[in-house]
N, CA, C and O of each residue as an XYZ file, in Angstrom:
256
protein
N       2.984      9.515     21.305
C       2.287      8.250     21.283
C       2.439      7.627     19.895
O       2.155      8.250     18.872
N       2.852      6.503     19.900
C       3.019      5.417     18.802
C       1.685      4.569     18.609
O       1.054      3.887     19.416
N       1.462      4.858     17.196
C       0.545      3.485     17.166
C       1.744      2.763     15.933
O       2.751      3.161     15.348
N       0.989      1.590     15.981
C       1.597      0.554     15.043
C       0.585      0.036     14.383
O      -0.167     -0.613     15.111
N       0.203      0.096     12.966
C      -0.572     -0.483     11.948
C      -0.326     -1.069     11.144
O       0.475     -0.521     10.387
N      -0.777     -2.479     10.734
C      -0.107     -2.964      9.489
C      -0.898     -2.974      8.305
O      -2.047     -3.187      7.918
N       0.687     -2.520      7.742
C      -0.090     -1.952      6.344
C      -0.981     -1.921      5.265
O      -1.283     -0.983      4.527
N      -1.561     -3.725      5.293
C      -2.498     -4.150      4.966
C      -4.043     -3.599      5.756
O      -5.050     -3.945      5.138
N      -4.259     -2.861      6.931
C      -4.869     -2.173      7.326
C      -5.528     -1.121      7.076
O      -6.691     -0.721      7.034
N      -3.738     -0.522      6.806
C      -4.238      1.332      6.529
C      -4.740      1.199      4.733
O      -5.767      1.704      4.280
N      -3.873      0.514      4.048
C      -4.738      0.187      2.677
C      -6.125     -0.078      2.836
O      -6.997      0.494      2.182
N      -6.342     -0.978      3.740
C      -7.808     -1.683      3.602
C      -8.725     -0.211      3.975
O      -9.665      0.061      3.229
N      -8.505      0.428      4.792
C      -9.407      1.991      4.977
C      -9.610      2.810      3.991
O     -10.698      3.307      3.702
N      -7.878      3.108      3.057
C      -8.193      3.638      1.639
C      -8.956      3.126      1.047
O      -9.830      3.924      0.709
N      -9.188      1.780      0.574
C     -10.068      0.898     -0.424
C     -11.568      1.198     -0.019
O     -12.451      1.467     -0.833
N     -11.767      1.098      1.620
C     -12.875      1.043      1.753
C     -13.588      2.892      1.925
O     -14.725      3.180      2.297
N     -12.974      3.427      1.700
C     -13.250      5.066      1.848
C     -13.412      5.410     -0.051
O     -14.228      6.083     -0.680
N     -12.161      4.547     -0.503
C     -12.774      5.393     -2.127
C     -13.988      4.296     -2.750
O     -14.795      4.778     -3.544
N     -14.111      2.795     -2.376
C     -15.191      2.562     -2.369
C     -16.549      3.158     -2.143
O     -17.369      3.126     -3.060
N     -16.864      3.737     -0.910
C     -17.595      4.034     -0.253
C     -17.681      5.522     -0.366
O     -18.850      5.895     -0.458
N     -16.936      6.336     -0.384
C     -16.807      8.286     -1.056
C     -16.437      8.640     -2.196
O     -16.414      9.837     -2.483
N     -16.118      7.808     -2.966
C     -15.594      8.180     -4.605
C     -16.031      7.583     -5.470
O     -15.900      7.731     -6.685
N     -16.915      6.435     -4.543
C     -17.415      5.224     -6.355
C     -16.711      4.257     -7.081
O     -16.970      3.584     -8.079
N     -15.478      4.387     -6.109
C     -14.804      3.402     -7.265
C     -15.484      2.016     -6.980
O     -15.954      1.581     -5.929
N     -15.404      1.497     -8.132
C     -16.336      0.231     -7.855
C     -15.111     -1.272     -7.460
O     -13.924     -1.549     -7.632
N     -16.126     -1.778     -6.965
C     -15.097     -3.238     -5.722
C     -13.842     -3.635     -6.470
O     -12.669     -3.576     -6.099
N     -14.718     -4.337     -8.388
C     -13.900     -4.799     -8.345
C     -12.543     -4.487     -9.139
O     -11.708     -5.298     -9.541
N     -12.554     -2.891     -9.272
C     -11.365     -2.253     -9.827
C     -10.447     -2.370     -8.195
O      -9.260     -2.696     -8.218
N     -10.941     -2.157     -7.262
C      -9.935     -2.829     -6.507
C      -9.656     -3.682     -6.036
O      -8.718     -3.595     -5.243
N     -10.398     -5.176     -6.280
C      -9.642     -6.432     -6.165
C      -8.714     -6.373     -7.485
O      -7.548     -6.692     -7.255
N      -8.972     -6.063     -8.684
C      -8.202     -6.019     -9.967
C      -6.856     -5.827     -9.467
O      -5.985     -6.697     -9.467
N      -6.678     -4.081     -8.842
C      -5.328     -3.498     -8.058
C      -4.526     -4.503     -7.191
O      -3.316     -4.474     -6.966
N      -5.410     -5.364     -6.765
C      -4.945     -5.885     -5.390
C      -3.962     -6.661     -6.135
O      -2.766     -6.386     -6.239
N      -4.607     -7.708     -6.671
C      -4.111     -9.051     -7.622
C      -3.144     -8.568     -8.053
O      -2.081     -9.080     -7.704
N      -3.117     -7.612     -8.811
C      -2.139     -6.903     -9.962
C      -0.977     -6.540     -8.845
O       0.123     -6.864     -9.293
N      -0.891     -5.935     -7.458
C      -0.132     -5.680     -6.839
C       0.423     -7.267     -6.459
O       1.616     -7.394     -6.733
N      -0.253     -8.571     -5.847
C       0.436     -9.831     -5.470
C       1.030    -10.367     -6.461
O       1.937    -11.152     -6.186
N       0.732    -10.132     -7.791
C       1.276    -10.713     -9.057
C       2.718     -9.440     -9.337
O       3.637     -9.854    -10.045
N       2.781     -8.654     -9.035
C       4.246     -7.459     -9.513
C       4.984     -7.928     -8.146
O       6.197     -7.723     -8.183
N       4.531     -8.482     -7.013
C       5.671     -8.651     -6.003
C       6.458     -9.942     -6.466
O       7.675     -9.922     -6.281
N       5.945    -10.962     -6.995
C       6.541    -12.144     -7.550
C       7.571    -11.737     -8.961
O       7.921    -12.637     -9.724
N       7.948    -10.443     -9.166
C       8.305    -10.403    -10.345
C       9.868     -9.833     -9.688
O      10.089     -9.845     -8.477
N      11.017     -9.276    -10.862
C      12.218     -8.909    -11.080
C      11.387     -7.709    -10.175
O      12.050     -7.664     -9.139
N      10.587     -6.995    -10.079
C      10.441     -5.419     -9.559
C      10.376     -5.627     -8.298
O      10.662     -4.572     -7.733
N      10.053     -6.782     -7.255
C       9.702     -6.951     -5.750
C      10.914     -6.152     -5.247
O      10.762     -5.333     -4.340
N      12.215     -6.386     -5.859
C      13.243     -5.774     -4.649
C      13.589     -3.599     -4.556
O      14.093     -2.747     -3.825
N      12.867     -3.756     -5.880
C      13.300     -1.956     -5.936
C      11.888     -1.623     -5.376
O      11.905     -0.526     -4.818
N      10.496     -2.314     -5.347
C       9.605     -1.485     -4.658
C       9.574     -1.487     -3.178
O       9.130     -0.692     -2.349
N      10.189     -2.639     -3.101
C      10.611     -3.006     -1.430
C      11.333     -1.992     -0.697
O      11.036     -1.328      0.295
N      12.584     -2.051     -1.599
C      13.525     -0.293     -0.980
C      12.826      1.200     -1.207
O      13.123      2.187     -0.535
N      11.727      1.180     -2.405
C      11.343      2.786     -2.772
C      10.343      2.238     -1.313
O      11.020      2.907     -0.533
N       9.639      1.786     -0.686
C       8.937      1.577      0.323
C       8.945      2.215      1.349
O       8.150      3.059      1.762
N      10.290      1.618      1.981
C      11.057      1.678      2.781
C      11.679      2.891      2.462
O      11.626      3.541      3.505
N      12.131      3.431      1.766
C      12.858      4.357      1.787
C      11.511      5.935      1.969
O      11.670      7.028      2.513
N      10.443      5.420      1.333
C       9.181      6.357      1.496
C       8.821      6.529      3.410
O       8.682      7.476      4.184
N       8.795      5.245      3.501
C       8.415      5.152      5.338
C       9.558      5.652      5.886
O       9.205      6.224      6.918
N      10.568      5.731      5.770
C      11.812      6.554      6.370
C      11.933      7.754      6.365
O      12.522      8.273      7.313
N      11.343      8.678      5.154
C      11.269      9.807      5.173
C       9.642     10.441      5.953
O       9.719     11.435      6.674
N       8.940     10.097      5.833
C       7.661     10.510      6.733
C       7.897     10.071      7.880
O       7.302     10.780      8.691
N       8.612      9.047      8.501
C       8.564      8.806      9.912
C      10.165      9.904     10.164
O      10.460     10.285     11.297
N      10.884     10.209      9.140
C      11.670     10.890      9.880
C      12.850     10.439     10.577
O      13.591     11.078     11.323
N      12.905      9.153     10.186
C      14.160      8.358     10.615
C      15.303      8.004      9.556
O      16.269      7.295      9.837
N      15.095      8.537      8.405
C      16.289      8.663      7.486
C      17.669      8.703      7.875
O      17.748      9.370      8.906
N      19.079      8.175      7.411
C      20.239      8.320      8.181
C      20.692      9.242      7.153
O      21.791      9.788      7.254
């Protein structure tokens, strides 16, 4: 059985679990968030795009 989640999802559960079980406070992770939409606009968007992808390929197991 397949589910399909998007990834903005399964993040949003991390955020809200170390919020909520670890203390981290909100707005060290809106800080993260921002800091992550501001590094995709940069020279680095295309190598984190492939280390990504290349991460989801190896846990799903579909690597060539």
């Amino acid at each position: 059985m397949n589910v399909s989640l998007p990834l903005v999802v399964v993040l949003g559960f991390f955020a809200w679990g170390a919020v909520k079980f670890l203390g981290v406070r909100l707005w060290v992770v809106v800080v993260i968030t921002l800091f992550g939409f501001w590094l995709s606009q940069t020279f680095l968007a295309p190598t984190i795009e492939s280390g990504t992808r290349s991460g989801v390929d190896i846990i799903n197991g579909s690597h060539d």
